[in-house]
The first five atom37 places (N, CA, C, CB, O) and aatype in JSON, in Angstrom:
{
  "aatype": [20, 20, 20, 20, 20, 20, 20, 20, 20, 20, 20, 20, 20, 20, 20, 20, 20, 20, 20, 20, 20, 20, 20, 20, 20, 20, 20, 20, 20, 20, 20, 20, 20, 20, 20, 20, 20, 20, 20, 20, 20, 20, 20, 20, 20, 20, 20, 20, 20, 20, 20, 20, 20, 20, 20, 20, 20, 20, 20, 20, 20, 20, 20, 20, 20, 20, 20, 20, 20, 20, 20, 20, 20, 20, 20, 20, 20, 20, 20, 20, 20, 20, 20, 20, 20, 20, 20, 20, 20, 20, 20, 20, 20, 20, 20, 20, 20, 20, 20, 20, 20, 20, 20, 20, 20, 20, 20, 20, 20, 20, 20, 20, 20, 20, 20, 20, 20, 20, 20, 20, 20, 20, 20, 20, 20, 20, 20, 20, 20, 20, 20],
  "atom_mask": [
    [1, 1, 1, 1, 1],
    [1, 1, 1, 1, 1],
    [1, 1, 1, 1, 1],
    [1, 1, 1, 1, 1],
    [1, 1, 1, 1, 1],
    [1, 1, 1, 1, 1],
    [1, 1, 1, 1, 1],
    [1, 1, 1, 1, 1],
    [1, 1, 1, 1, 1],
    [1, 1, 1, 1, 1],
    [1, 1, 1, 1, 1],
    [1, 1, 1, 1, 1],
    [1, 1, 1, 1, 1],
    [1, 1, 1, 1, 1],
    [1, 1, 1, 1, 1],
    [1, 1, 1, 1, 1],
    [1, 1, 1, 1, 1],
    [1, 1, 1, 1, 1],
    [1, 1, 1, 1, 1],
    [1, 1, 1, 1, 1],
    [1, 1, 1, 1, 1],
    [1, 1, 1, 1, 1],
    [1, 1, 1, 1, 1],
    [1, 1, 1, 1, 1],
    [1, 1, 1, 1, 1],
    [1, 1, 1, 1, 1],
    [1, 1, 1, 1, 1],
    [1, 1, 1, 1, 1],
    [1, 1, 1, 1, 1],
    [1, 1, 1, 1, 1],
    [1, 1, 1, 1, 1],
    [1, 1, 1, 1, 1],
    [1, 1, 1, 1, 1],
    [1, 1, 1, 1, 1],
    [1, 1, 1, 1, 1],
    [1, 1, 1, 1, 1],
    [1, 1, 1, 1, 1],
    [1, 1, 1, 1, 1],
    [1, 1, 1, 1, 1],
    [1, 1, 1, 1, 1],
    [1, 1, 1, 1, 1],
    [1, 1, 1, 1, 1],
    [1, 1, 1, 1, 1],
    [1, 1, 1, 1, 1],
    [1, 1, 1, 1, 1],
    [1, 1, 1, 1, 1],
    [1, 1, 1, 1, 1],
    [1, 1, 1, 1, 1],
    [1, 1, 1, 1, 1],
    [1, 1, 1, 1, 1],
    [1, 1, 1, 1, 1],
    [1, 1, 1, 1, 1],
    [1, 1, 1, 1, 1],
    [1, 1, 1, 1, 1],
    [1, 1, 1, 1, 1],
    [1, 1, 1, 1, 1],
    [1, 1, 1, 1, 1],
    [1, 1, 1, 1, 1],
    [1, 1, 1, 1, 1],
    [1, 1, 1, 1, 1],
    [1, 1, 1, 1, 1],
    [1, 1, 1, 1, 1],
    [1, 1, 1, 1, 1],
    [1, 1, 1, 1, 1],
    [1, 1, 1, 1, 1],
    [1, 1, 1, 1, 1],
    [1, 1, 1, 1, 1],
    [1, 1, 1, 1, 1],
    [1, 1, 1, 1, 1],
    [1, 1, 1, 1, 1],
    [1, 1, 1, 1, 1],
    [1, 1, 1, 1, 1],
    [1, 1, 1, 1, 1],
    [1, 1, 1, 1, 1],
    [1, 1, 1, 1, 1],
    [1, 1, 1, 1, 1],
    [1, 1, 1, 1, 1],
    [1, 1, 1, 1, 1],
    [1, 1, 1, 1, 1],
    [1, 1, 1, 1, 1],
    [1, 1, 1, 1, 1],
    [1, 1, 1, 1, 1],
    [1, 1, 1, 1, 1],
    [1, 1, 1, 1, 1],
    [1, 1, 1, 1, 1],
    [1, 1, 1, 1, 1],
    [1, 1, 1, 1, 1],
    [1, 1, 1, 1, 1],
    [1, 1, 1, 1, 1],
    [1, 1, 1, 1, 1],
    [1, 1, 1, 1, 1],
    [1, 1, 1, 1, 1],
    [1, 1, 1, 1, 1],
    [1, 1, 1, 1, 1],
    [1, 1, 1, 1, 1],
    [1, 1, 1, 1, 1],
    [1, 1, 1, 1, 1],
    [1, 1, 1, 1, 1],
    [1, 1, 1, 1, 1],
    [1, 1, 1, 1, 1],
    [1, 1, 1, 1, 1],
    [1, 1, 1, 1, 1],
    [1, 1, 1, 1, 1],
    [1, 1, 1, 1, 1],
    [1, 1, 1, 1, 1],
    [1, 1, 1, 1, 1],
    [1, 1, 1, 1, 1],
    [1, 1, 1, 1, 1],
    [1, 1, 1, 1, 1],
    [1, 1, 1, 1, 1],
    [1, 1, 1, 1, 1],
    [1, 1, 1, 1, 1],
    [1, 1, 1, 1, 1],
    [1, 1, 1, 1, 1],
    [1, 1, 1, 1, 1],
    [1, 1, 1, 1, 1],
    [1, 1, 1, 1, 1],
    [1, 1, 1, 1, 1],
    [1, 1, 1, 1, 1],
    [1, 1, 1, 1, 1],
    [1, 1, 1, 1, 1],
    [1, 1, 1, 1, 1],
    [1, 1, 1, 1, 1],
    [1, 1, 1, 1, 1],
    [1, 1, 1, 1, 1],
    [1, 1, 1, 1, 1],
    [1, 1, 1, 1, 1],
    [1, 1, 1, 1, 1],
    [1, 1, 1, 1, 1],
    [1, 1, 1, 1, 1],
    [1, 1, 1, 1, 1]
  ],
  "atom_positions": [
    [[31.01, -62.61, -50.35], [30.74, -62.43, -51.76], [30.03, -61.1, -51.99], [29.9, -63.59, -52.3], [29.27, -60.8, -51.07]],
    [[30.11, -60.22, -53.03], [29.6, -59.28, -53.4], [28.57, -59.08, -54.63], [30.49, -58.71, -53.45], [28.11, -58.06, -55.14]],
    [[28.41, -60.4, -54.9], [27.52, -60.81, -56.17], [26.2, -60.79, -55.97], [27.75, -62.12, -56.67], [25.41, -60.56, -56.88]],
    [[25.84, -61.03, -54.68], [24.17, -60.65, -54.53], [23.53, -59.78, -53.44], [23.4, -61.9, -54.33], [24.36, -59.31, -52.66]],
    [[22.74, -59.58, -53.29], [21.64, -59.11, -52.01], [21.23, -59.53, -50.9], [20.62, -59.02, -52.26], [21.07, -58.93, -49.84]],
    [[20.99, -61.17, -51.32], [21.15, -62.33, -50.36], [21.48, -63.46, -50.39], [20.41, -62.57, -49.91], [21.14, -64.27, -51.25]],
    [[22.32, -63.71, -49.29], [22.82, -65.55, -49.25], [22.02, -66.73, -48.47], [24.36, -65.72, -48.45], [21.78, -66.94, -47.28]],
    [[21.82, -67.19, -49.27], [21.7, -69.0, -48.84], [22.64, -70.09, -48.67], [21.03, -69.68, -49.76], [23.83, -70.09, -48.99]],
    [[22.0, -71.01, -48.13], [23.33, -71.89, -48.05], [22.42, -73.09, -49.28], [23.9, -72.65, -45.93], [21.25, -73.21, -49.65]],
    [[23.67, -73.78, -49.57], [23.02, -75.11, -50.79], [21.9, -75.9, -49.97], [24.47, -76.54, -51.37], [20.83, -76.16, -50.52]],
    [[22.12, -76.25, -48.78], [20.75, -76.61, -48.49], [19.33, -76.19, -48.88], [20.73, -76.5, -47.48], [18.39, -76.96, -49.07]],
    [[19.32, -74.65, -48.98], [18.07, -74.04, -49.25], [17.68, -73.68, -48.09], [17.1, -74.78, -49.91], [17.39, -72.49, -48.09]],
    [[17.49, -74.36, -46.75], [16.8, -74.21, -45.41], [16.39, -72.97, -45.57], [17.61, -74.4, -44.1], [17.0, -72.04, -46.1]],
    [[15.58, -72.97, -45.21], [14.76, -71.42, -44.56], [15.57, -70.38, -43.87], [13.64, -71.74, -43.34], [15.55, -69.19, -44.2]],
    [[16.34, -70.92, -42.82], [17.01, -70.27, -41.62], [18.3, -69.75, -42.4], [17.35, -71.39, -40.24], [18.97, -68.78, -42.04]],
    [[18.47, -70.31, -43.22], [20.04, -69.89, -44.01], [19.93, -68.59, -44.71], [20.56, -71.04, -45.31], [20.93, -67.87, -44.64]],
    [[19.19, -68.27, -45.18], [18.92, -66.93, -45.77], [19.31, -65.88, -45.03], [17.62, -66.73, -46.05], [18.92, -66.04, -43.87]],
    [[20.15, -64.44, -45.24], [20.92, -63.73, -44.75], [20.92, -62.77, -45.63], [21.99, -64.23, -44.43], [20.99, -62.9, -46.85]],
    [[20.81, -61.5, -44.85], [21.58, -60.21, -45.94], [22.64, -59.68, -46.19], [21.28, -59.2, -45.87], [23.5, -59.73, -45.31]],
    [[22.84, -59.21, -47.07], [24.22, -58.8, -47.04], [24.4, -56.75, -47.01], [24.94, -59.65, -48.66], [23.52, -55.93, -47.25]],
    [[25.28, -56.61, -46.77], [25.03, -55.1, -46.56], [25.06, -54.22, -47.68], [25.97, -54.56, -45.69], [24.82, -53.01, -47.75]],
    [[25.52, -55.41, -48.92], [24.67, -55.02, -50.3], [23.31, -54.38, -50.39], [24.44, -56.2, -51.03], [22.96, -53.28, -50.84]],
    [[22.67, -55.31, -49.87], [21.53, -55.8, -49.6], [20.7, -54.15, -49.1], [21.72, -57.18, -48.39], [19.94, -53.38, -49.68]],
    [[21.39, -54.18, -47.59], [20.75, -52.5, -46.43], [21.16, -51.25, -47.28], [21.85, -52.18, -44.44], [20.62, -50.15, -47.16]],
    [[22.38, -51.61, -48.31], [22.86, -50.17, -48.48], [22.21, -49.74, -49.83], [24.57, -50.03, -48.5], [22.24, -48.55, -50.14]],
    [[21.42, -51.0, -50.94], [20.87, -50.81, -51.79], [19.27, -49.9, -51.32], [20.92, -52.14, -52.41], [18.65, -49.1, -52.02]],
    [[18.87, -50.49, -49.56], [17.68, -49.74, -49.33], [17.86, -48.25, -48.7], [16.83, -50.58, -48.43], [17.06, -47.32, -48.62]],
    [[19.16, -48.39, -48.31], [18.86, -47.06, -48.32], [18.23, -45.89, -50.08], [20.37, -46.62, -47.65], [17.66, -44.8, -50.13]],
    [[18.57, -46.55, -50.88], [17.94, -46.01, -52.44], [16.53, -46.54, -52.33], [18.8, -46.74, -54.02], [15.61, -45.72, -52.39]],
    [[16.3, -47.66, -52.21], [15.21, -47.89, -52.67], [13.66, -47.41, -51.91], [15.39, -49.18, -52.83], [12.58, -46.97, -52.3]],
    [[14.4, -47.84, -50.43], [12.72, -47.54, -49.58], [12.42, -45.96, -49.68], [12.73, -47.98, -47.54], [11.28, -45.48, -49.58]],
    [[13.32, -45.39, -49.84], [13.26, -43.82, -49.64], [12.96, -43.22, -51.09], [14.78, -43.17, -48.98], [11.9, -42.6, -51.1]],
    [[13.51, -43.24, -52.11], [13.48, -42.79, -53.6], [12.11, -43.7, -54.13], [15.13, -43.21, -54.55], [12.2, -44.84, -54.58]],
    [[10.88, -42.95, -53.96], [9.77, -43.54, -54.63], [9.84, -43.65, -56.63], [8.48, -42.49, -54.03], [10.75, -43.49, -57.44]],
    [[8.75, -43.91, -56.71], [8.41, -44.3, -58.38], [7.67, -42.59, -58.47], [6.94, -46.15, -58.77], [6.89, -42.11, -57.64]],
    [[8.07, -42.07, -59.45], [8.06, -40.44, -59.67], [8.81, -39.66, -59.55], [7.43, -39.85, -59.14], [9.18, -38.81, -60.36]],
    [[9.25, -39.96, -58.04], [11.33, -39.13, -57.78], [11.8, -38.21, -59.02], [13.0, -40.72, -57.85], [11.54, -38.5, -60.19]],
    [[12.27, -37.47, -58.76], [13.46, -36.82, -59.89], [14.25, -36.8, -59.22], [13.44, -35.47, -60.61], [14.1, -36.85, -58.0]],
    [[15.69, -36.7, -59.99], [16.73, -36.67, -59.42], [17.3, -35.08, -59.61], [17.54, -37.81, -59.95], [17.36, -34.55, -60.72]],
    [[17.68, -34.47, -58.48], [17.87, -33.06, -58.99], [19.52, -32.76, -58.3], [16.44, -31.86, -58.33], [20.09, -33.12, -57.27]],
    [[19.9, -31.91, -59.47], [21.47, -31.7, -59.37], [21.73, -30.96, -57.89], [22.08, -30.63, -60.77], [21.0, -30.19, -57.27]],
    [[22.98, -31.46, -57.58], [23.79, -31.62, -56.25], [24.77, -30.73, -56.85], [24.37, -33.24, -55.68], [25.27, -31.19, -57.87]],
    [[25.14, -29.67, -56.52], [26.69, -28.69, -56.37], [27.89, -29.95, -55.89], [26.53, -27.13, -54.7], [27.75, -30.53, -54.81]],
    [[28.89, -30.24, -56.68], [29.74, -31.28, -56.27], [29.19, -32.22, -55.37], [30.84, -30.79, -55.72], [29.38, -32.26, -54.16]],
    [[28.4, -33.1, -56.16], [28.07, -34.6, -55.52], [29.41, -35.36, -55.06], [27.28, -35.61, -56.72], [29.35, -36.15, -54.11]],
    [[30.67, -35.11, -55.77], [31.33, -36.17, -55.44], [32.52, -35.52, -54.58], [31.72, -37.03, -56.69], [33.38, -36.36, -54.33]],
    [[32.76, -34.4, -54.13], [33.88, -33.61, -53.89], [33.68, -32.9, -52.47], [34.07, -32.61, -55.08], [34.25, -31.84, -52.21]],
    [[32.64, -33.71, -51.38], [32.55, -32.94, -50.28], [33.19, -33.78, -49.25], [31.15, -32.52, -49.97], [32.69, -34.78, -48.74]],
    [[34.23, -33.31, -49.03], [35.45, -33.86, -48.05], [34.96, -35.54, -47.82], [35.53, -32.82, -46.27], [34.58, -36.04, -46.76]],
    [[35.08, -36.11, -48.95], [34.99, -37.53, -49.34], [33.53, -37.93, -49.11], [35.99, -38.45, -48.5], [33.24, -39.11, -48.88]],
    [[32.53, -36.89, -49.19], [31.29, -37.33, -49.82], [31.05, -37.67, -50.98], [30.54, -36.65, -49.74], [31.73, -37.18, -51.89]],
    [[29.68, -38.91, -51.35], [29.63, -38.56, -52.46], [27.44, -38.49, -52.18], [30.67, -39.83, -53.68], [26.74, -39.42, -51.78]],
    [[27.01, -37.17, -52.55], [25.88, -36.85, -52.6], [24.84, -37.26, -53.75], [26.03, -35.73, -52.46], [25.19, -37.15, -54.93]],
    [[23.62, -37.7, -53.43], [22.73, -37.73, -54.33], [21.4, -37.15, -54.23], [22.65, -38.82, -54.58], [20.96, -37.78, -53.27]],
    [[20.35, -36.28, -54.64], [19.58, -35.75, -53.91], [17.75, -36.36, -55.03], [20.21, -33.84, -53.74], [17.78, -36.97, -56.1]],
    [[17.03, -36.12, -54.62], [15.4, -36.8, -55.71], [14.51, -36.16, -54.22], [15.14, -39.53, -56.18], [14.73, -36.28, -53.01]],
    [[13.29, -35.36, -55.16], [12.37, -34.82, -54.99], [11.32, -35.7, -55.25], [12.41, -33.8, -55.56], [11.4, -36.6, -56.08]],
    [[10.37, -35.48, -54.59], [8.86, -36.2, -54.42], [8.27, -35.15, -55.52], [7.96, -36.16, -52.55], [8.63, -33.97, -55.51]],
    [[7.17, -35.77, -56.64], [6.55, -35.03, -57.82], [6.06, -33.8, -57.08], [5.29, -35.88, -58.66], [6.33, -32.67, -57.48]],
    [[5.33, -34.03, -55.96], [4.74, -32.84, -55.61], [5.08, -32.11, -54.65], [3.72, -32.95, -55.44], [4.38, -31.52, -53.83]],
    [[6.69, -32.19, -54.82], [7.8, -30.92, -54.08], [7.25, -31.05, -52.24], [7.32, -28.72, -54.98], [6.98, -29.99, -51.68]],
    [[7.18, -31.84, -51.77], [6.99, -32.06, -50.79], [7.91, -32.97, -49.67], [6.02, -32.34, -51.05], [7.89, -32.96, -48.44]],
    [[8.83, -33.9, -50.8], [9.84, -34.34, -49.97], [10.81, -34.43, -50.69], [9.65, -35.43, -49.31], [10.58, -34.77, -51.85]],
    [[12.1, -34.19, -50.33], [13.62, -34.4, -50.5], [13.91, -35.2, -50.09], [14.45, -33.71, -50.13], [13.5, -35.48, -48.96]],
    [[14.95, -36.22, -50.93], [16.17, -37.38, -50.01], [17.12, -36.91, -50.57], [16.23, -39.21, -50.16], [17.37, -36.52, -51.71]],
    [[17.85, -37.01, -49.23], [19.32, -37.21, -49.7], [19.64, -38.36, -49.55], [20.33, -36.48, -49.11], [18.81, -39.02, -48.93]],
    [[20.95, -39.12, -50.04], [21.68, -40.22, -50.44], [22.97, -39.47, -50.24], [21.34, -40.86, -51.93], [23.28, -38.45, -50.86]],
    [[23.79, -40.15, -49.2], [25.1, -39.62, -48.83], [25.71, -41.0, -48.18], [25.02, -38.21, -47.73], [25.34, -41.74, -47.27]],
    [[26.85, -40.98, -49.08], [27.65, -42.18, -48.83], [29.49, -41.5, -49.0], [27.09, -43.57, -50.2], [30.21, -40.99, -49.86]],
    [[29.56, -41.97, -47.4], [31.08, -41.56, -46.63], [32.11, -42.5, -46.64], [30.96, -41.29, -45.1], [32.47, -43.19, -45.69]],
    [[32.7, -42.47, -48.1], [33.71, -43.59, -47.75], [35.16, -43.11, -46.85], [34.18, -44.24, -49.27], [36.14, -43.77, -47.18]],
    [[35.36, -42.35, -46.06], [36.2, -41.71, -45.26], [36.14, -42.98, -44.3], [35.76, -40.17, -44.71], [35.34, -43.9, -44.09]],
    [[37.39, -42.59, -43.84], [37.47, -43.69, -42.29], [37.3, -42.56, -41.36], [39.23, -44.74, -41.85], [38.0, -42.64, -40.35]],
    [[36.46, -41.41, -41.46], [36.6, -40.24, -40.33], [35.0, -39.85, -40.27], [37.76, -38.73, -40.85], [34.43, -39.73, -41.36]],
    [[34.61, -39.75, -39.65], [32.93, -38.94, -39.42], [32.83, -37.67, -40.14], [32.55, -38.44, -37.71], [33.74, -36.9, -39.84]],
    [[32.05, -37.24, -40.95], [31.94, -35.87, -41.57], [30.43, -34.81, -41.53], [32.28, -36.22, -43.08], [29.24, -35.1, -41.39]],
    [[30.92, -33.92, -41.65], [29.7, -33.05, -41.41], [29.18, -32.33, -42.72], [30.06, -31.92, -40.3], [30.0, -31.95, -43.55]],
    [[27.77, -32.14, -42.93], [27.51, -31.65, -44.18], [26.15, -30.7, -43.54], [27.22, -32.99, -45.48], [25.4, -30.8, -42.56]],
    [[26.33, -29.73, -44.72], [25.72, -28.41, -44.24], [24.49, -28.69, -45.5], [26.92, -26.71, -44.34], [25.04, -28.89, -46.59]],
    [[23.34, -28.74, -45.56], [22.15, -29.09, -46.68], [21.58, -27.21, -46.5], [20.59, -30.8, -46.0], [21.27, -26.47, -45.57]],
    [[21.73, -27.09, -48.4], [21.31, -26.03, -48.62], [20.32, -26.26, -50.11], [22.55, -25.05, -48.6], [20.11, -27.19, -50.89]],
    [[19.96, -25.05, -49.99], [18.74, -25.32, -51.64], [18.4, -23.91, -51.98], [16.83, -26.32, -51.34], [17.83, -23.09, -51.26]],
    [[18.98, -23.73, -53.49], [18.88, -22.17, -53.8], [19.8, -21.33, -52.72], [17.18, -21.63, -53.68], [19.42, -20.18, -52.54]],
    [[20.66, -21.64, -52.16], [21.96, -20.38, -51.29], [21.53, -20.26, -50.33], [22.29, -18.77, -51.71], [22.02, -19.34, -49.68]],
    [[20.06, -21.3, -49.43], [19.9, -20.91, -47.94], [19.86, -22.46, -47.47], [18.38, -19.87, -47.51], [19.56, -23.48, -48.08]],
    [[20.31, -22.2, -46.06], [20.49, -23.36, -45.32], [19.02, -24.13, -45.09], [21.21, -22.95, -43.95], [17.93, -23.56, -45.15]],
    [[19.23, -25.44, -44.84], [17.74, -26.07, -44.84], [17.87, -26.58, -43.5], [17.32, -27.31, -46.05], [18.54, -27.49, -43.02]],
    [[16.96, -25.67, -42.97], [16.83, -26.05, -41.24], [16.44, -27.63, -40.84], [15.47, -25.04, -40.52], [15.29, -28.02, -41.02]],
    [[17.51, -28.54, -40.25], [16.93, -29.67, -40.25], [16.27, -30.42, -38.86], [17.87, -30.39, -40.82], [16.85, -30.41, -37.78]],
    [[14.94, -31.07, -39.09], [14.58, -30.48, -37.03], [13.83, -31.69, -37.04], [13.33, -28.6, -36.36], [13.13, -32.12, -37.96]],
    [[14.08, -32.28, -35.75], [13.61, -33.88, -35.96], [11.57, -33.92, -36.3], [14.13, -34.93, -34.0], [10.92, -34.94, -36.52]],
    [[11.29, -33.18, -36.27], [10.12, -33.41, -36.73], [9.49, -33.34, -38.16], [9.58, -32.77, -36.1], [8.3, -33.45, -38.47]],
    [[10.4, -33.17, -38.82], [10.05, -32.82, -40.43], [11.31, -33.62, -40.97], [10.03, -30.89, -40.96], [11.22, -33.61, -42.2]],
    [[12.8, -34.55, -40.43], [13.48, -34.8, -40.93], [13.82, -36.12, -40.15], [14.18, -33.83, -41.18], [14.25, -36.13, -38.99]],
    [[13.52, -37.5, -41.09], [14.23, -38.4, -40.58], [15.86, -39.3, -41.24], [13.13, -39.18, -40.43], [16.36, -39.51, -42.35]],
    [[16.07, -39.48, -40.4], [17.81, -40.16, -40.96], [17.96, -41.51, -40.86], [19.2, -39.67, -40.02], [17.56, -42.05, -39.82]],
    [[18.47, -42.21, -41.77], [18.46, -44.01, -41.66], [19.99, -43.8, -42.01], [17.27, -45.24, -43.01], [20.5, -43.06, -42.86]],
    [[20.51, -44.58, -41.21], [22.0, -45.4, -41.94], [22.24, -46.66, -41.71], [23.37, -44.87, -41.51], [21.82, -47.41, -40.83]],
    [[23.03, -46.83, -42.66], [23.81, -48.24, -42.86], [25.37, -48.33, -42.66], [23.58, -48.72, -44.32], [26.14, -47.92, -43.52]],
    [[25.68, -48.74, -41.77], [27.31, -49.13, -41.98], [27.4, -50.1, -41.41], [28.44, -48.27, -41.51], [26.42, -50.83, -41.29]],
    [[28.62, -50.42, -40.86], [29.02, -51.52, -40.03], [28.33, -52.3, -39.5], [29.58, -51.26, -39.22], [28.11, -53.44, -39.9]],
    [[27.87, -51.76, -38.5], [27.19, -52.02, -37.09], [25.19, -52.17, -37.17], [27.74, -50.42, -36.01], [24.32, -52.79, -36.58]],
    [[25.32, -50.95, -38.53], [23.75, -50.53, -38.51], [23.03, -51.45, -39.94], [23.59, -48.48, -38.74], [23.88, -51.97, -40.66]],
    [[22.07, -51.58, -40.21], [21.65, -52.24, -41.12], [20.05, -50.98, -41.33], [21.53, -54.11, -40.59], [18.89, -51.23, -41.0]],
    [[20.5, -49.95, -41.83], [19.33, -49.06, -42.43], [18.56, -48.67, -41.09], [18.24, -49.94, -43.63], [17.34, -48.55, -41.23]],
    [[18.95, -48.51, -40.12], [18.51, -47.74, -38.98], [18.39, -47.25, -38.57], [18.47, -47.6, -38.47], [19.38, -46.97, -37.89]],
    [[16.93, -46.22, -38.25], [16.74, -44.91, -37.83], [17.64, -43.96, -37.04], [15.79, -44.99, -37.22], [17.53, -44.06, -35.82]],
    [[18.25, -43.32, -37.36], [19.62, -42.41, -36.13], [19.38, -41.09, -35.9], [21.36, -42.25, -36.74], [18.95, -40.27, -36.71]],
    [[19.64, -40.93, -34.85], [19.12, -39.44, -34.18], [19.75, -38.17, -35.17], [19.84, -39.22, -32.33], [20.81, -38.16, -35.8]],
    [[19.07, -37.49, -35.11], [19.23, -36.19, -35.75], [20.26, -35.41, -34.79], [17.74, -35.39, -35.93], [20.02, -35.47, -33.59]],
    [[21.25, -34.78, -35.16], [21.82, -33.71, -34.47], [21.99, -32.71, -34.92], [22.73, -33.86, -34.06], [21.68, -32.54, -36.1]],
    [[22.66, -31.46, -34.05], [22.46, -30.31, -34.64], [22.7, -29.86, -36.04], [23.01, -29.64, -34.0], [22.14, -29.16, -36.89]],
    [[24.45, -31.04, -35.83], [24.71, -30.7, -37.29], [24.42, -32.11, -38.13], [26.37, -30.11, -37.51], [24.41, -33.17, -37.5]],
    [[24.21, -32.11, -39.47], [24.12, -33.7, -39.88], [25.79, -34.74, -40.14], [23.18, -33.62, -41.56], [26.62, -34.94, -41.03]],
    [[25.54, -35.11, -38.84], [26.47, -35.7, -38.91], [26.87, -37.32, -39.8], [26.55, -35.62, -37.72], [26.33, -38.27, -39.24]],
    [[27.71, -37.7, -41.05], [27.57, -38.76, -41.77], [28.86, -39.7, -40.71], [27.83, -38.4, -43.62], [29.88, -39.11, -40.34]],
    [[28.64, -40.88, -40.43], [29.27, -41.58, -39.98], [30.53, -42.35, -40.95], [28.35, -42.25, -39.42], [30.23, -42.43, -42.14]],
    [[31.65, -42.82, -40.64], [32.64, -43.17, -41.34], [32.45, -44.33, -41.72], [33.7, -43.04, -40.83], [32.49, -45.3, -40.96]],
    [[32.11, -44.41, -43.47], [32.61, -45.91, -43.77], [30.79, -46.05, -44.16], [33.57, -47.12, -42.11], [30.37, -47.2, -44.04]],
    [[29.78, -45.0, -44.59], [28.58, -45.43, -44.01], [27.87, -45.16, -45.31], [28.05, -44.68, -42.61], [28.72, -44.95, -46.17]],
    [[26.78, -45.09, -45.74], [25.51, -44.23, -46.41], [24.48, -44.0, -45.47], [24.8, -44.95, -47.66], [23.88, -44.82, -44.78]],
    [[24.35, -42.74, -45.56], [23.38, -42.4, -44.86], [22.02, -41.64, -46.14], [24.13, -41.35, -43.62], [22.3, -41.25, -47.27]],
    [[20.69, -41.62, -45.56], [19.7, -41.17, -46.34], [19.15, -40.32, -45.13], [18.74, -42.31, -47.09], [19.02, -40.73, -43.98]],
    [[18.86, -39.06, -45.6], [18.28, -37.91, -45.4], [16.77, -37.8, -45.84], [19.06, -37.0, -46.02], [16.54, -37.51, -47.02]],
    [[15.52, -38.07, -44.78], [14.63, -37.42, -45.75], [14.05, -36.55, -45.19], [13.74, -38.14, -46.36], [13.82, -36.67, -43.98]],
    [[13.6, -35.3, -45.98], [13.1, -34.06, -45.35], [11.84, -34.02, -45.8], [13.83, -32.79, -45.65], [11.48, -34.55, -46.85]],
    [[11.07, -33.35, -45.0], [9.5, -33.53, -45.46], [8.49, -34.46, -44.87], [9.46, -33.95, -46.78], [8.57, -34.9, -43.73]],
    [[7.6, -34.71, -45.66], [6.96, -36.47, -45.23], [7.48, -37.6, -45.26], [6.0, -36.97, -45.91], [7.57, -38.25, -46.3]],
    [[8.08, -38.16, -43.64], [8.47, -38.97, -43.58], [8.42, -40.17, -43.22], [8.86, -38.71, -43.43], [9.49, -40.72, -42.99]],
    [[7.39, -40.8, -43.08], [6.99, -41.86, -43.05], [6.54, -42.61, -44.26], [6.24, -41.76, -42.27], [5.44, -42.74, -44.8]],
    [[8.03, -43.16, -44.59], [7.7, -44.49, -45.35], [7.41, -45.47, -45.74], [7.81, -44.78, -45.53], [7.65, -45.77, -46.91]]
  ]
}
């Protein structure tokens, strides 16, 4: 079903409760995009070889997320820039969570290039990252 966040069974039991990947792919928005966020314009959010990008700033310009969701059945690579220069991304100032298949909002290694997995959303955050 695609109607909620989480399932139960009619019993109610405790143990029945389950997420759905509704559920992981809604946090990738939520745990990361605080209360203050702006949302600031993306150069073709929806047109990067079957990306579709979303980007929100922390009030006091200190952290960026991205929101990148790959509906491709192929792995894709995206180059993060701001004002016409590349934004150096280096595991100590940048952490990555995804959700797809397999993953349920889980920390994933940084590589050289940012690589988005097929079929996935991934969240980008640069800056202070501990959420």
């Amino acid at each position: 079903y695609k109607d909620g966040l989480l399932k139960v069974s009619p019993t109610l039991d405790s143990d029945s409760l389950q997420t759905t990947k509704g559920f992981w792919a809604f946090g990738n928005f939520s745990r990361f995009i605080r209360p203050g966020f702006i949302r600031i314009q993306v150069t073709n959010p929806d047109d990067w070889n079957g990306l579709m990008v979303s980007a929100y700033q922390s009030p006091d310009a200190k952290t960026l997320v991205l929101v990148i969701v790959n509906g491709a059945r192929m792995e894709q690579s995206l180059i993060v820039e701001r004002d016409g220069r590349r934004i150096a991304l280096d595991r100590e100032s940048t952490a990555v969570y995804t959700t797809d298949r397999n993953r349920d909002l889980i920390r994933t290694s940084l590589s050289d290039n940012l690589t988005i997995p097929p079929l996935s959303i991934t969240t980008v955050v640069l800056g202070e990252t501990n959420p």
